[in-house]
C-alpha positions as CSV (number, residue, x, y, z in Angstrom):
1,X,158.1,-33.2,-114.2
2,X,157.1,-31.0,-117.3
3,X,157.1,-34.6,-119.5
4,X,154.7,-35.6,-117.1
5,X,152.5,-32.4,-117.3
6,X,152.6,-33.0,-121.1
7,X,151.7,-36.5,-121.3
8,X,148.7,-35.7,-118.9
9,X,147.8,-32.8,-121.3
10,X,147.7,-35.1,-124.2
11,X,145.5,-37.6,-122.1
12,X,142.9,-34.8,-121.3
13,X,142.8,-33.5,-124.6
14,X,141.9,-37.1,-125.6
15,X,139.3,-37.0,-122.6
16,X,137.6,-34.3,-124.1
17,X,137.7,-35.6,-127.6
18,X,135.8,-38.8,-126.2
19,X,133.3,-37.5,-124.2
20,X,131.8,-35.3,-127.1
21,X,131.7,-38.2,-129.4
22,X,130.1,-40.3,-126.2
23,X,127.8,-36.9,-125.0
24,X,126.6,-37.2,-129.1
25,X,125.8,-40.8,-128.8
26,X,123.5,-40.4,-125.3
27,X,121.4,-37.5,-127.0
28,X,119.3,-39.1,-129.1
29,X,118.4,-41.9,-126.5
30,X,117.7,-39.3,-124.1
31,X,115.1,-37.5,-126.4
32,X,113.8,-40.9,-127.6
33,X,113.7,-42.4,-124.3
34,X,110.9,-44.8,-123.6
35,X,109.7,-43.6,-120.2
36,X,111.3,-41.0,-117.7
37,X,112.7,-43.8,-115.7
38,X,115.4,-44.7,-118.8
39,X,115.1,-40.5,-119.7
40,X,116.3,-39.9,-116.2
41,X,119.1,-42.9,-116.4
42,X,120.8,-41.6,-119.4
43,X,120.2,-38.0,-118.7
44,X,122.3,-38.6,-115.1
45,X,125.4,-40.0,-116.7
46,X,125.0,-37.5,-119.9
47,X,125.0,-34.4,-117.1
48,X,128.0,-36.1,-115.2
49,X,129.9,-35.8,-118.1
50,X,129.1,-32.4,-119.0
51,X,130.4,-31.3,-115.9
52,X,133.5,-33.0,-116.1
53,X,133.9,-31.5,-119.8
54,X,133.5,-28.0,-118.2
55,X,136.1,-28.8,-115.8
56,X,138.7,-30.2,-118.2
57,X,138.2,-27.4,-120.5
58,X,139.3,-25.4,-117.4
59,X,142.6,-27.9,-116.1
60,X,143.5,-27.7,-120.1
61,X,144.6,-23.9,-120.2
62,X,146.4,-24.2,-116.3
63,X,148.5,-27.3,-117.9
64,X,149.4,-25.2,-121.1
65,X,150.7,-22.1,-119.3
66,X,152.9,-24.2,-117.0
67,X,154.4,-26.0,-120.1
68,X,154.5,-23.2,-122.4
69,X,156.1,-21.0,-119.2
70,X,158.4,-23.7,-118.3
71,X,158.0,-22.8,-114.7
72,X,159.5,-24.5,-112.2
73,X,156.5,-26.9,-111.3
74,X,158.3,-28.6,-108.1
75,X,158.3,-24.9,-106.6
76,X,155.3,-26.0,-104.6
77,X,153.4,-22.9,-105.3
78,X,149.6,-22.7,-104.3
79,X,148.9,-22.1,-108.2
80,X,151.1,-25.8,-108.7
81,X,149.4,-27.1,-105.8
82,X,146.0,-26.2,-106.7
83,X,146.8,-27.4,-110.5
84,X,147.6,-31.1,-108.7
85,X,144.6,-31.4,-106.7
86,X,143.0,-30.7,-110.3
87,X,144.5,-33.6,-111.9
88,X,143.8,-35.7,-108.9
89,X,140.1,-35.3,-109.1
90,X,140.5,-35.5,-113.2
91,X,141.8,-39.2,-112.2
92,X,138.4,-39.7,-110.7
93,X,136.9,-38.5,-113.8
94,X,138.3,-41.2,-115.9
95,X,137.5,-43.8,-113.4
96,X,133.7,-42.7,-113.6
97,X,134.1,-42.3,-117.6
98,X,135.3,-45.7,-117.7
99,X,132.2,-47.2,-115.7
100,X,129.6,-44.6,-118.1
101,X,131.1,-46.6,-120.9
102,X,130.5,-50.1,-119.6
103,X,126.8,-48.7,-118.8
104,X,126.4,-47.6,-122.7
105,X,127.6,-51.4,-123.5
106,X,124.1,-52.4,-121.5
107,X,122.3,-50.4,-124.2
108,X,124.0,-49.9,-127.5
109,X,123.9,-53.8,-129.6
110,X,125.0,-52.4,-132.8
111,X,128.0,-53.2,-134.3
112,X,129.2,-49.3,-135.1
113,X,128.4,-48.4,-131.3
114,X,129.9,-51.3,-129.8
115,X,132.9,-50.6,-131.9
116,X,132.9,-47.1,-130.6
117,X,132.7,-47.8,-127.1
118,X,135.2,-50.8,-127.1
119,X,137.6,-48.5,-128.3
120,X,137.1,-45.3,-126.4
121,X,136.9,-48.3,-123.3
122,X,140.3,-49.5,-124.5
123,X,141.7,-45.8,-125.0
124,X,140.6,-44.8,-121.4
125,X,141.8,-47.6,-119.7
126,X,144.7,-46.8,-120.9
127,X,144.8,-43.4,-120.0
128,X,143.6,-44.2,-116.5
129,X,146.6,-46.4,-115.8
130,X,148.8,-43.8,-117.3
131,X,147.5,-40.7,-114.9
132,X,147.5,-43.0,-112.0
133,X,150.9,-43.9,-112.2
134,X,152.3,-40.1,-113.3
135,X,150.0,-39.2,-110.1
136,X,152.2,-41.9,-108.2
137,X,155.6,-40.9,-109.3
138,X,154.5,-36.9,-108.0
139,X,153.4,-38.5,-104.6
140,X,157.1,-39.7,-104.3
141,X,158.8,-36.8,-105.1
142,X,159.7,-35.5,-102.0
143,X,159.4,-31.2,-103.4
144,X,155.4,-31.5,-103.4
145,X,153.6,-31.5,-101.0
146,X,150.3,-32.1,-101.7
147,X,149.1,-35.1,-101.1
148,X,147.4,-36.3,-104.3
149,X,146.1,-39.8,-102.7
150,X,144.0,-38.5,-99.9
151,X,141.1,-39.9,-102.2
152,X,141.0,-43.9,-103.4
153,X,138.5,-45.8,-105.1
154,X,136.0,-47.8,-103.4
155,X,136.6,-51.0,-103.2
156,X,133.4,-51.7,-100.9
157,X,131.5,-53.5,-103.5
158,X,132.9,-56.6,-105.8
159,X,131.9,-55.1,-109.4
160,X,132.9,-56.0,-112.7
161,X,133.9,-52.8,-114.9
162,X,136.7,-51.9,-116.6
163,X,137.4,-49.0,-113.8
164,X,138.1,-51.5,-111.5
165,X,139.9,-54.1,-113.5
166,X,143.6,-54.0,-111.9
167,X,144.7,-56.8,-114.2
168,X,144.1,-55.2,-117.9
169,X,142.5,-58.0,-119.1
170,X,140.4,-58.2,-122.0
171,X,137.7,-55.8,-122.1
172,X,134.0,-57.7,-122.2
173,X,131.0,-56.2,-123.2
174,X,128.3,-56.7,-120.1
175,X,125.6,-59.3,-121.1
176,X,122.8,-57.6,-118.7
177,X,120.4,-56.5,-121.0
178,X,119.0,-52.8,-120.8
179,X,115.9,-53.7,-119.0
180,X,117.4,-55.1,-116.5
181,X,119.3,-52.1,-115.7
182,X,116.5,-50.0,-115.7
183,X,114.8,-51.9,-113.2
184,X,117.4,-50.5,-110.7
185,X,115.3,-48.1,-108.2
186,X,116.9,-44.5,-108.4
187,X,118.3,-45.2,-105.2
188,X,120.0,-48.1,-106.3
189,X,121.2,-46.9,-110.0
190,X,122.3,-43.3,-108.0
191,X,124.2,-45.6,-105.8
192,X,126.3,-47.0,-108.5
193,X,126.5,-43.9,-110.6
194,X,128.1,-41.9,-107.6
195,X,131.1,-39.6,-109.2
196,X,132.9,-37.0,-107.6
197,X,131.7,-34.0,-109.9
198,X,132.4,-31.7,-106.9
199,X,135.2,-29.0,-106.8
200,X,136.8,-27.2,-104.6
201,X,136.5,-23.7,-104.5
202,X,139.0,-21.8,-105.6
């Protein structure tokens, strides 16, 4: 289990990495925005990730003392438990981090940008895949007991992202241009930016 702990460590670290470089590359479009309707857009995802940095910045520190203690992490301990349900919604994060950076692809043409995102697109995916299946192997093992697939993506709505590509194909760069996407109403464009930001209370 602690292999698994330290792989996940080293995918949030990379988590965090990303989302500055991707939190740097939505202010200037935010102050520059060219009416409150694309202000508010950008400003929604930019916020969503802010939160999530917060929260990694707090899962970071739990997975590190569990490593560095070498505690016995199948002793199904509230602190353990509570460190799972953690990674579980940090799963989500990714997912939602993976769908941000297909948005971005709607607005950033540029060669330098779309190399960016492709990457960090590439990167995540790959980290996604990897904390889904360490989450998967911990469901099986029959000394935890929490149950860390309580919570599953939607699949209510046929969309075409990179969060909800199951076959790791290619990644694409969306064709939609910019204005199109920001002729979504804010009920429609809250719709599809929906992200579990929400923690428990401790």
């Amino acid at each position: 289990m602690a292999q698994q702990l330290s792989q996940l460590y080293d995918v949030f670290s990379r988590t965090i990495d990303a989302i500055h470089t991707f939190m740097d590359m939505l202010s200037p479009v935010i102050s520059d925005a060219q009416d409150e309707h694309q202000r508010l857009y950008f400003h929604h995802i930019y916020e969503e990730e802010e939160h999530r940095l917060e929260r990694l910045k707090e899962l970071l520190p739990e997975l590190s003392g569990f490593l560095a203690s070498e505690q016995n992490v199948n002793s199904g301990s509230k602190r353990f438990s509570r460190l799972l349900q953690n990674i579980n919604l940090e799963k989500f994060g990714l997912h939602n981090f993976l769908e941000h950076l297909d948005l971005a692809m709607y607005h950033f043409k540029d060669p330098e940008h779309i190399q960016m995102l492709t990457s960090m697109l590439e990167q995540t995916k790959a980290d996604y895949t990897l904390v889904k299946d360490i989450l998967a192997y911990m469901n099986e093992d029959p000394s935890i007991s929490v149950s860390l697939e309580s919570n599953k993506e939607s699949h209510s709505h046929v969309v075409a992202t990179t969060a909800h590509d199951d076959t790791n194909k290619n990644n694409i760069a969306p064709t939609a241009s910019t204005d199109s996407m920001l002729s979504l109403s804010p009920m429609q464009m809250r719709k599809g930016l929906s992200v579990g930001s929400l923690k428990q209370n401790r």
